[in-house]
VEXMAR-953196 format. One record per residue (C-alpha): residue in one letter; x, y, z. Coordinates in steps of 0.02 Angstrom, whole numbers, plus 50000, padded with zeros to 5 digits. Layout:
REM VEXMAR-953196
residu | east | north | up
A | X | Y | Z;
...
END
This chain:
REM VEXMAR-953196
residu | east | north | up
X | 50000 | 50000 | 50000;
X | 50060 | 50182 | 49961;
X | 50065 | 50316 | 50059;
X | 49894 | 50390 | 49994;
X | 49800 | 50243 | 50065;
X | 49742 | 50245 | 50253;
X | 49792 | 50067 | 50315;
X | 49799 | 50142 | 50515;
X | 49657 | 50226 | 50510;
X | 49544 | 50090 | 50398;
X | 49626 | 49944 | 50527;
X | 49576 | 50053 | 50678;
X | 49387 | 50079 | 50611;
X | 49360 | 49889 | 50547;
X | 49405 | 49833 | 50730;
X | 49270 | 49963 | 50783;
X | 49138 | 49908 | 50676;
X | 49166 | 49730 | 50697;
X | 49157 | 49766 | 50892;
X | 49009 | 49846 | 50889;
X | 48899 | 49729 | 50746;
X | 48966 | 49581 | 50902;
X | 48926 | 49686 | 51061;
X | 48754 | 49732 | 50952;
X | 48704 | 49548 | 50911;
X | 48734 | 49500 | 51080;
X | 48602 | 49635 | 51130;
X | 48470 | 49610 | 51036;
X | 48506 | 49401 | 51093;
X | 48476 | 49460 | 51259;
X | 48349 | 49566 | 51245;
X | 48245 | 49450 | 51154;
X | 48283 | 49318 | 51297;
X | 48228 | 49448 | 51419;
X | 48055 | 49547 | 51352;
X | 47997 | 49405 | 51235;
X | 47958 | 49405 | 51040;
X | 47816 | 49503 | 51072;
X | 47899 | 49671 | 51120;
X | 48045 | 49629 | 51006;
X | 47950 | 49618 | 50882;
X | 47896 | 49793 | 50914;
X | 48038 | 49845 | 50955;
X | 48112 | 49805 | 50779;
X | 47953 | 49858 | 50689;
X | 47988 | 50045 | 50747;
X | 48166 | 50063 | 50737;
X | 48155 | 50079 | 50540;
X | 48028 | 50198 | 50560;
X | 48162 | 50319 | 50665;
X | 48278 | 50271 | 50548;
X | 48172 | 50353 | 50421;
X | 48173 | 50522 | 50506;
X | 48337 | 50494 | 50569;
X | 48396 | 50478 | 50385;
X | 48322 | 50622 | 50312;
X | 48371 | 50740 | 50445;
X | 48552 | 50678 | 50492;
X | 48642 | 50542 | 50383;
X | 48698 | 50677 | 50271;
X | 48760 | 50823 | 50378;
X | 48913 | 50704 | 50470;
X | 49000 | 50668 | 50307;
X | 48986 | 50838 | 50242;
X | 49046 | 50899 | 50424;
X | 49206 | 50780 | 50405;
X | 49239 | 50855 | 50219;
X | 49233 | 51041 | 50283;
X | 49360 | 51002 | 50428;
X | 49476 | 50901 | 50331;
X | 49506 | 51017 | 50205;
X | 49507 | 51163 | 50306;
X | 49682 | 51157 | 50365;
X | 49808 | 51028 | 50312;
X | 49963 | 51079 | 50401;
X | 49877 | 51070 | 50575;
X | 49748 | 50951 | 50580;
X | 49699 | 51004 | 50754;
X | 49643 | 51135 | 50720;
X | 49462 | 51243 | 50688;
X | 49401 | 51394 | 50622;
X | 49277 | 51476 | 50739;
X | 49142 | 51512 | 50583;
X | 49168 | 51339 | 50547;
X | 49110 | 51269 | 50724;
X | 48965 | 51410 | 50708;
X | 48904 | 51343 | 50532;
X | 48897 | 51199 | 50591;
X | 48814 | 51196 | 50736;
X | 48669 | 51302 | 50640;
X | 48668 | 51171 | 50527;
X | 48638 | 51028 | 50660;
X | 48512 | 51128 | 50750;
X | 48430 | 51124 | 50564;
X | 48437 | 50936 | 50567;
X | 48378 | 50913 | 50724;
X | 48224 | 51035 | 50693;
X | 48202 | 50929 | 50527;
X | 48211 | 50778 | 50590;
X | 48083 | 50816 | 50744;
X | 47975 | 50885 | 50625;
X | 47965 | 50719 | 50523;
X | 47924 | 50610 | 50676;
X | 47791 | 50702 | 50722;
X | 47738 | 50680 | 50555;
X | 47735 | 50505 | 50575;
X | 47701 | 50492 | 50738;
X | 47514 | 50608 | 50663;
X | 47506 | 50456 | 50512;
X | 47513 | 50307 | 50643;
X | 47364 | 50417 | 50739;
X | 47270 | 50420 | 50574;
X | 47340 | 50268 | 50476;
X | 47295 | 50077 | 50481;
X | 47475 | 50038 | 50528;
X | 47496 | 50119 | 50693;
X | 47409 | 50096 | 50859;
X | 47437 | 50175 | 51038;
X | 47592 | 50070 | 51078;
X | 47675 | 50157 | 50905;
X | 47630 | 50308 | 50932;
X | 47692 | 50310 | 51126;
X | 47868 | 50211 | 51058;
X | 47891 | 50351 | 50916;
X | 47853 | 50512 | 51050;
X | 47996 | 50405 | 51171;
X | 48108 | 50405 | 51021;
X | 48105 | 50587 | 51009;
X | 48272 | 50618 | 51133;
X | 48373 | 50490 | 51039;
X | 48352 | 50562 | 50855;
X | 48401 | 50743 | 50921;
X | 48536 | 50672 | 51023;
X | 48592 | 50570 | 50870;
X | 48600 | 50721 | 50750;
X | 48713 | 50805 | 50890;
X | 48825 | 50658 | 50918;
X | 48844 | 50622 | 50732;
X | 48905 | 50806 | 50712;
X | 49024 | 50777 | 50867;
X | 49103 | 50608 | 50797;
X | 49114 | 50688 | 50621;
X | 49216 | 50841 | 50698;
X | 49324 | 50721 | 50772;
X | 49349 | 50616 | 50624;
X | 49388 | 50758 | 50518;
X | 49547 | 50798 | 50650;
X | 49617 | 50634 | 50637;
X | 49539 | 50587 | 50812;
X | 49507 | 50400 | 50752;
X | 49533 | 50315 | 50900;
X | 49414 | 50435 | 50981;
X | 49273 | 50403 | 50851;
X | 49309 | 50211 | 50836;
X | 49319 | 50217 | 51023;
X | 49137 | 50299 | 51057;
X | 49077 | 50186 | 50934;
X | 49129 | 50017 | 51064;
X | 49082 | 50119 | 51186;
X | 48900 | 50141 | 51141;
X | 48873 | 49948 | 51105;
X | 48945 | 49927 | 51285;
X | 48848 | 50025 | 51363;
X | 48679 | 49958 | 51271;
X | 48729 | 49763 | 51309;
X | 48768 | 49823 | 51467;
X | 48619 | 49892 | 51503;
X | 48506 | 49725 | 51456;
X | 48625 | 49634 | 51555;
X | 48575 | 49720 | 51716;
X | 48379 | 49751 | 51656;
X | 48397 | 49529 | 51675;
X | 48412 | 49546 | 51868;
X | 48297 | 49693 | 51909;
X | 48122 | 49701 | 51932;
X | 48094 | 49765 | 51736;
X | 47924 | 49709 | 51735;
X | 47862 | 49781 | 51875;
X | 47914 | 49957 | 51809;
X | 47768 | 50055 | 51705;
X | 47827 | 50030 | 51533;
X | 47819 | 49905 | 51409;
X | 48010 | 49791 | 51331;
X | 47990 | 49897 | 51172;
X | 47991 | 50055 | 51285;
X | 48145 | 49990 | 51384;
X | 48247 | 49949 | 51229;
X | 48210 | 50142 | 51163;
X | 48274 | 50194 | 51328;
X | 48425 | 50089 | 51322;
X | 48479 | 50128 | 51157;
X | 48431 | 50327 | 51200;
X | 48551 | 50300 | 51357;
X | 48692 | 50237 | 51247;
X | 48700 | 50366 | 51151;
X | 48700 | 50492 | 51271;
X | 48854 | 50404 | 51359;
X | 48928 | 50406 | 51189;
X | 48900 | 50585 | 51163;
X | 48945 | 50627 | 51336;
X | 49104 | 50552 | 51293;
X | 49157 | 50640 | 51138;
X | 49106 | 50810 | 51228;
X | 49253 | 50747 | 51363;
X | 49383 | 50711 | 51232;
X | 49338 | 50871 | 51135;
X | 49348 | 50980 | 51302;
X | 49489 | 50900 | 51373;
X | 49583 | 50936 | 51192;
X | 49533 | 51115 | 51204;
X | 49602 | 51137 | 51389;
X | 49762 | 51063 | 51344;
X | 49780 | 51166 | 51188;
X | 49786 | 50999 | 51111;
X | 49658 | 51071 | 50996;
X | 49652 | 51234 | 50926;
X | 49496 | 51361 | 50901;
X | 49552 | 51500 | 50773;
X | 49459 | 51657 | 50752;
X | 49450 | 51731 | 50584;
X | 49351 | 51882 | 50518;
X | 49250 | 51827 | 50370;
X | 49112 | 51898 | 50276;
X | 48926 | 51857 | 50318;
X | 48929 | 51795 | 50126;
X | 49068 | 51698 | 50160;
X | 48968 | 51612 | 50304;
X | 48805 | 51585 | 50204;
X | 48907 | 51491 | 50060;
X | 48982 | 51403 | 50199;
X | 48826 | 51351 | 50265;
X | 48765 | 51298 | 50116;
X | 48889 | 51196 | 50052;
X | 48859 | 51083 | 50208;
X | 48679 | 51081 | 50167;
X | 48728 | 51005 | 49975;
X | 48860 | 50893 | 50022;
X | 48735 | 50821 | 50138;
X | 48600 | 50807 | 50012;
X | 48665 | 50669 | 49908;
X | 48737 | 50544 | 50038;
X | 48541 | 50548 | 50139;
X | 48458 | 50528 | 49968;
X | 48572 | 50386 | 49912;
X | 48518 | 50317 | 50095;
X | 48313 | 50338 | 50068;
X | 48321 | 50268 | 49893;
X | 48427 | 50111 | 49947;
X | 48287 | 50096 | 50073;
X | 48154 | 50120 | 49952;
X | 48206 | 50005 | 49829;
X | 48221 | 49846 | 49965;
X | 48064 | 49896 | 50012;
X | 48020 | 49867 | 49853;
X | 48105 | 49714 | 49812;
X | 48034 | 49602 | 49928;
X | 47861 | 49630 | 49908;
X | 47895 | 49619 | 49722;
X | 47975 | 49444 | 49735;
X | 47861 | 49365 | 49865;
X | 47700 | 49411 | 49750;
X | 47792 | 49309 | 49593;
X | 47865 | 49165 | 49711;
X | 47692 | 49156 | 49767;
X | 47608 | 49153 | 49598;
X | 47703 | 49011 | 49551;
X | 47747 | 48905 | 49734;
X | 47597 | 48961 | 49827;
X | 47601 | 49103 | 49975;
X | 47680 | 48994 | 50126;
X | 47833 | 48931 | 50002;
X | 47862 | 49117 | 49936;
X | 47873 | 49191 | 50099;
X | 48004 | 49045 | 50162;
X | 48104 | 49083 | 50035;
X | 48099 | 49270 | 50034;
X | 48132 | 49260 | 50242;
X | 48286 | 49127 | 50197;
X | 48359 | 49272 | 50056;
X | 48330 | 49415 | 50150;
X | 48350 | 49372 | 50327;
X | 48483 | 49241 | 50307;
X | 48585 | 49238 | 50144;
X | 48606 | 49424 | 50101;
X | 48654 | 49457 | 50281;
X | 48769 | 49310 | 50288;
X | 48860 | 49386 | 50138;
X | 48870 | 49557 | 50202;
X | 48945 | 49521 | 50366;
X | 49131 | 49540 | 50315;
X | 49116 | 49706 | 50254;
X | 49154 | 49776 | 50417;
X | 49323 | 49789 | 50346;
X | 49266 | 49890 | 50201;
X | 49146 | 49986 | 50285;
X | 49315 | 50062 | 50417;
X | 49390 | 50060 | 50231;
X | 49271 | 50202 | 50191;
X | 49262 | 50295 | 50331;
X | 49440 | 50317 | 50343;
X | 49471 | 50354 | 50158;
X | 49326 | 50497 | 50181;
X | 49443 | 50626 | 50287;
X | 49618 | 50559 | 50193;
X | 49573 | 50598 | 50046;
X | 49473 | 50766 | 50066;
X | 49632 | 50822 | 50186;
X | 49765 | 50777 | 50024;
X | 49628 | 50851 | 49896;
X | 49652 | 51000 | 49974;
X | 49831 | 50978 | 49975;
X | 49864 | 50922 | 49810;
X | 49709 | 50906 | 49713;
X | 49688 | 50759 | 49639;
X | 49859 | 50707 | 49600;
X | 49856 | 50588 | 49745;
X | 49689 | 50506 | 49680;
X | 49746 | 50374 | 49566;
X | 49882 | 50307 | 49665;
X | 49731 | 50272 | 49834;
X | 49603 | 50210 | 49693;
X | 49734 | 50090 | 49627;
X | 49763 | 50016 | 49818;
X | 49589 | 50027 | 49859;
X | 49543 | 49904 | 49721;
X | 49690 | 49809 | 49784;
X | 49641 | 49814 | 49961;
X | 49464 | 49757 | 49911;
X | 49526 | 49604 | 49802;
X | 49626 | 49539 | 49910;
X | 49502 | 49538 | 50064;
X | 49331 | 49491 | 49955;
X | 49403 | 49357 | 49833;
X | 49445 | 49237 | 49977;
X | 49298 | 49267 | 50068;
X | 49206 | 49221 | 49929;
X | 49278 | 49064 | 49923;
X | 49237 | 49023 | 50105;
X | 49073 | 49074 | 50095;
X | 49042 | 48958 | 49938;
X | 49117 | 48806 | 50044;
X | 49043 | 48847 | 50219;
X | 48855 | 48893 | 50155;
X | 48782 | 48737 | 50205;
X | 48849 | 48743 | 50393;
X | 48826 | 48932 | 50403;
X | 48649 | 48926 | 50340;
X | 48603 | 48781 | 50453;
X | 48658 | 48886 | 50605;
X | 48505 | 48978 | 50566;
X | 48377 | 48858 | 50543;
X | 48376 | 48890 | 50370;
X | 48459 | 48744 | 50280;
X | 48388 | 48793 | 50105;
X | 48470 | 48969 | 50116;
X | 48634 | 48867 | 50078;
X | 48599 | 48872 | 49874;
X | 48556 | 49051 | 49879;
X | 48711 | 49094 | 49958;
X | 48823 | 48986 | 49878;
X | 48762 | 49083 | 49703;
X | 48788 | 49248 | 49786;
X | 48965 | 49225 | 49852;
X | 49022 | 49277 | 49702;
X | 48968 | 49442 | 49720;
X | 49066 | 49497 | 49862;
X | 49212 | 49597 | 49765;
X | 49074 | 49702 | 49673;
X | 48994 | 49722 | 49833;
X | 49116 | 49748 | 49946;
X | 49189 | 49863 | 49826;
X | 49040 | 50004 | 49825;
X | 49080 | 50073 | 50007;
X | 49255 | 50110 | 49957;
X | 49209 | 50201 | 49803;
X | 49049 | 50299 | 49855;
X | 49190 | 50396 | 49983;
X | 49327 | 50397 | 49855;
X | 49183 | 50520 | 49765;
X | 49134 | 50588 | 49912;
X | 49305 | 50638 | 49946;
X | 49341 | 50708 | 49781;
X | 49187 | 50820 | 49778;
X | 49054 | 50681 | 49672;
X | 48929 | 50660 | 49800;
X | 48798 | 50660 | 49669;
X | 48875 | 50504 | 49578;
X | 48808 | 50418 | 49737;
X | 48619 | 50476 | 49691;
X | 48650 | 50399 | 49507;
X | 48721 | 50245 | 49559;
X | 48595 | 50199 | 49708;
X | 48435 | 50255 | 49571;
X | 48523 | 50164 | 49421;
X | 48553 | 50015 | 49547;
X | 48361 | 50007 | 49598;
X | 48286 | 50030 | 49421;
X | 48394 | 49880 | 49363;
X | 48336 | 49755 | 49525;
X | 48161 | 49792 | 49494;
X | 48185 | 49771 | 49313;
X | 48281 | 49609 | 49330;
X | 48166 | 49538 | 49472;
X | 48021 | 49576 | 49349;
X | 48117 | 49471 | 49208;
X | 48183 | 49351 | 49319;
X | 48042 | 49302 | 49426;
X | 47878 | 49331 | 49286;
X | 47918 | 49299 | 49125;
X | 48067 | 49180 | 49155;
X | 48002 | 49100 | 49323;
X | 48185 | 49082 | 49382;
X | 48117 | 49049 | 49576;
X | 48271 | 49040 | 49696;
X | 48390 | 49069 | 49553;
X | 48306 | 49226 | 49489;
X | 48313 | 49311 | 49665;
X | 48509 | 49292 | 49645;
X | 48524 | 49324 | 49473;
X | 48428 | 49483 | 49505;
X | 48532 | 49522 | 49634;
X | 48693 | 49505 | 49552;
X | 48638 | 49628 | 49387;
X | 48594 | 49757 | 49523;
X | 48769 | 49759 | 49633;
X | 48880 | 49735 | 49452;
X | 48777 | 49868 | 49393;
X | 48779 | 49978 | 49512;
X | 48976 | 49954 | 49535;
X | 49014 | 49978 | 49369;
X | 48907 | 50161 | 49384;
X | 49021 | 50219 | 49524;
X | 49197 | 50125 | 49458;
X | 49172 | 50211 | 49299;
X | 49133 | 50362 | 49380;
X | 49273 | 50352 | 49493;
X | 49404 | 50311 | 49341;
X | 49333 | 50478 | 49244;
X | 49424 | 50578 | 49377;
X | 49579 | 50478 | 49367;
X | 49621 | 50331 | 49276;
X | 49707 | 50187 | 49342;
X | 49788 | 50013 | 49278;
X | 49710 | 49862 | 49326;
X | 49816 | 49783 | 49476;
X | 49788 | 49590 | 49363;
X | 49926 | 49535 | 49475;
X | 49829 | 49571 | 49627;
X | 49682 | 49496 | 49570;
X | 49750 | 49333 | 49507;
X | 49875 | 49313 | 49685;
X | 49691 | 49367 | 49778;
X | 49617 | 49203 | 49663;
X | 49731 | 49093 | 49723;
X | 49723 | 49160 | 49897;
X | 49528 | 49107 | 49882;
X | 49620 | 48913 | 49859;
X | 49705 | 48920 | 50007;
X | 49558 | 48970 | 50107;
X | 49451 | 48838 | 50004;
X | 49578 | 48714 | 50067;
X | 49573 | 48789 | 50243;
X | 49395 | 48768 | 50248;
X | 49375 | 48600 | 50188;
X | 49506 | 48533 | 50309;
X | 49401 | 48597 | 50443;
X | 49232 | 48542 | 50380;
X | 49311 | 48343 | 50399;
X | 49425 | 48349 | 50534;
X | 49376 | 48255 | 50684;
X | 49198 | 48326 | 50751;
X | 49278 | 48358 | 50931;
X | 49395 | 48474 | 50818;
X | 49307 | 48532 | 50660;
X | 49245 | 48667 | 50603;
X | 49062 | 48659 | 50674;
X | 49147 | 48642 | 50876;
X | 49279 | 48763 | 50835;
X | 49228 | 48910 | 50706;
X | 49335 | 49030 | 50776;
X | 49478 | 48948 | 50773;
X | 49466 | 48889 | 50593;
X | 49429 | 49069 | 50539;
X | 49572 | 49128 | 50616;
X | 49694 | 48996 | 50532;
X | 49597 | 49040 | 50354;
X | 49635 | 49225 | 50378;
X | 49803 | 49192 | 50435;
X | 49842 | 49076 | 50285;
X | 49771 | 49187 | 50164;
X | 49864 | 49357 | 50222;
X | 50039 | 49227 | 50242;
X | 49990 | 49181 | 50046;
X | 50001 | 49367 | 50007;
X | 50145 | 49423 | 50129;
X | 50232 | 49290 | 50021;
X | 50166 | 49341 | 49847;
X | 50240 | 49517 | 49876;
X | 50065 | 49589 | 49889;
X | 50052 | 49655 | 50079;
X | 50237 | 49735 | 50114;
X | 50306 | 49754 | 50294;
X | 50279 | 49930 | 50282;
X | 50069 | 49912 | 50265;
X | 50097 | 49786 | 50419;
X | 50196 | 49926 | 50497;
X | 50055 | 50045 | 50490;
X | 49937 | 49926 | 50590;
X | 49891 | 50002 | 50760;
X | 49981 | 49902 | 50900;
X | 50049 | 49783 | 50843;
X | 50132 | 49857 | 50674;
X | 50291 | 49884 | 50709;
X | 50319 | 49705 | 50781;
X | 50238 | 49634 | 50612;
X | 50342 | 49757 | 50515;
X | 50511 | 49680 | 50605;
X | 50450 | 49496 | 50593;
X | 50392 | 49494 | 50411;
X | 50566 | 49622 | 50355;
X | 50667 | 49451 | 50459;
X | 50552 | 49328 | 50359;
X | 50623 | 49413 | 50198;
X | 50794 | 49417 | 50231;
X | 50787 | 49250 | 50283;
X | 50688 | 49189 | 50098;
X | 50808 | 49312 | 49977;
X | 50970 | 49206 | 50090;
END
């Protein structure tokens, strides 16, 4: 990796994210062991409905926040204009406003509307403290993020999951029932409470760095013009990321629908909505749970490459594109592989045995997939939010399209939920790679991607070994460990092929230099 690509800082956020999907599964494990399907059920019935509101008044505004403070000042990082801080909090106090205002919009619909009742309507008015602390929060972390504070951000991230487990841990030995409000209620108020801890916590770190001059507030006289275009730039570089968001949600909440009424025309109602549950509640999540990795990917490459934009414009753009793909290939090929092999075992953790196909024809897709995180900041970063809006809106036209061919005309079944699938991530890939390469072209790394194929092998091999080892030791007793030895194999495959250096292992958090010094020994010891 070069110097233009943030190995640190995507290392430190993967860890993060992977953390807190764990600490977050445990949660809701516990919580449904504690209140009961009933109020889970609720309770997971409302919280897309605040992430509606939530959406529309805050995804955006974070992201454009980090952009503004990266590229304000490159040779000190730590430091922030004064009009800056004031534009922006005017611009989360506009979020927050927006996003009240569409609650209690919904909050009037579930009054008037077959699809609420009293218990919605009281869950949605609870929900009100969490969405305006969210908006602040997300403007706090984004601050942070665009100062280089990524241990800070990755570390409010844990902490919130901690404090939310936590929480249902202790609501198991106290009198929860007894108290006047329902489980759905109580899981509102835990998440609310983790946030605020969360929040609390970046407020801390941001004070503390302004006591100890460790941060640096810089007054500057500047027009009132200057301040309006200010403000409004925030406002349109937060347009595009929380439309992209609303019309990925709109088009899965279109897709499923839409494949459950063909399934059904052709396997009868109980059969289509097995196999819808078994795609979209088993396979597609299955498949999407590595991308932790490319998710920290993206939010690191977000403030890196804004910060050298400003810098150097985009001279440093094809160089971090060219390890990007790199990075990608080499993570999502051998996944791919053990996703293929493991399906069955996987998919029959989850009581869904006959999710095994579907996800052994969508394991190919991971590199596309995978791949879209990466680029959508890469764009972001170089001023293209918009390509976002094309992608996501070229993305859903073609899944509707292709579950429309797929599933009527061609009565695919199973295989035409894939297939349908598959044209809508390489489509919507190829919108933002092509998009991307307009800005700055770049040479295909082949070499990566044929090392990354063989890579897959070894983790093939890996995988098999473990699926008919001894039960007491296989894979199905001992997951972890297995995992651990594919990932290790896989990245020892590369070390060897020349495609991960000693410096990228240097630049891990921790542990890097002692990586950098054995795998710099291992190579003087192979050229002897």
């Amino acid at each position: 990796m070069n110097a233009s690509f943030p190995v640190r800082e995507s290392t430190i956020f993967s860890i993060s994210e992977f953390t807190a999907r764990a600490l977050g599964l445990l949660f809701l494990a516990k919580f449904v062991a504690l209140f009961g399907l009933g109020s889970s059920g609720l309770f997971r019935t409302v919280l897309p409905v605040i992430g509606i509101a939530c959406a529309i008044g805050s995804v955006g505004v974070p992201q454009a926040v980090t952009r503004l403070v990266s590229a304000s000042d490159v040779q000190e990082r730590h430091t922030l204009y004064r009009d800056h801080l004031t534009v922006t909090a005017a611009t989360t106090v506009l979020s927050m406003g927006i996003t009240m205002a569409l609650l209690l919009g919904l909050i009037q619909m579930s009054r008037i509307g077959h699809f609420g009742d009293a218990d919605m309507v009281r869950l949605l008015l609870n929900s009100l403290p969490l969405l305006l602390i969210t908006c602040i929060s997300g403007t706090t972390r984004a601050m942070l993020l665009g100062m280089g504070m990524n241990f800070v951000t990755a570390a409010s991230q844990i902490l919130e999951a901690s404090v939310r487990l936590g929480l249902v841990i202790a609501a198991a030995s106290a009198p929860v029932k007894k108290l006047d409000f329902s489980g759905a209620e109580a899981g509102i108020y835990m998440i609310t409470t983790s946030e605020t801890m969360a929040l609390l916590f970046l407020l801390a770190v941001l004070g503390f760095s302004l006591s100890t001059k460790r941060l640096r507030v810089i007054h500057r006289s500047v027009s009132l013009r200057h301040r309006i275009q200010t403000w409004w730039s925030i406002l349109r570089m937060s347009i595009s990321p929380t439309t992209q968001s609303l019309l990925a949600s709109a088009g899965y909440a279109l897709e499923l629908p839409l494949a459950e009424h063909f399934l059904a025309v052709q396997f009868g109602e109980h059969q289509a909505e097995a196999l819808v549950a078994e795609y979209a509640a088993v396979a597609i999540p299955l498949l999407c749970a590595p991308m932790f990795v490319t998710d920290g990917m993206a939010t690191a490459l977000l403030p890196a490459l804004t910060a050298q934009r400003a810098q150097r414009g985009r001279a440093s753009l094809s160089a971090a594109l060219f390890s990007t793909i790199r990075a990608v290939a080499m993570m999502s090929i051998p996944v791919s592989a053990g996703l293929y092999i493991l399906a069955p075992v996987l998919c029959r953790w989850f009581g869904a045995g006959h999710a095994a196909l579907l996800l052994c024809w969508l394991a190919p897709l991971a590199f596309p997939l995978y791949l879209q995180a990466p680029l959508a900041s890469i764009l972001q970063a170089q001023g293209r939010g918009r390509a976002l809006l094309y992608a996501s809106l070229f993305g859903d036209l073609v899944r509707i399209a292709s579950l429309y061919v797929c599933l009527g005309p061609l009565h695919l079944a199973e295989f035409g939920l894939a297939l349908a699938c598959a044209i809508s991530v390489v489509s919507q890939t190829l919108v933002l790679l092509t998009m991307a390469l307009r800005l700055s072209p770049v040479s295909t790394p082949w070499s990566t991607l044929c090392h990354s194929v063989f890579s897959s092998v070894v983790v093939g091999a890996v995988c098999l070994v473990g699926l008919h080892v001894h039960h007491a030791l296989g894979f199905e007793q001992a997951p972890w460990v297995w995992l651990v030895l594919a990932v290790t194999a896989s990245a020892l495959y590369l070390f060897i092929a020349g495609e991960i250096s000693p410096a990228a292992l240097g630049s891990l958090p921790v542990v890097g230099s002692r990586l950098r010094q054995i795998a710099e020994f291992g190579l003087r010891r192979m050229i002897e």
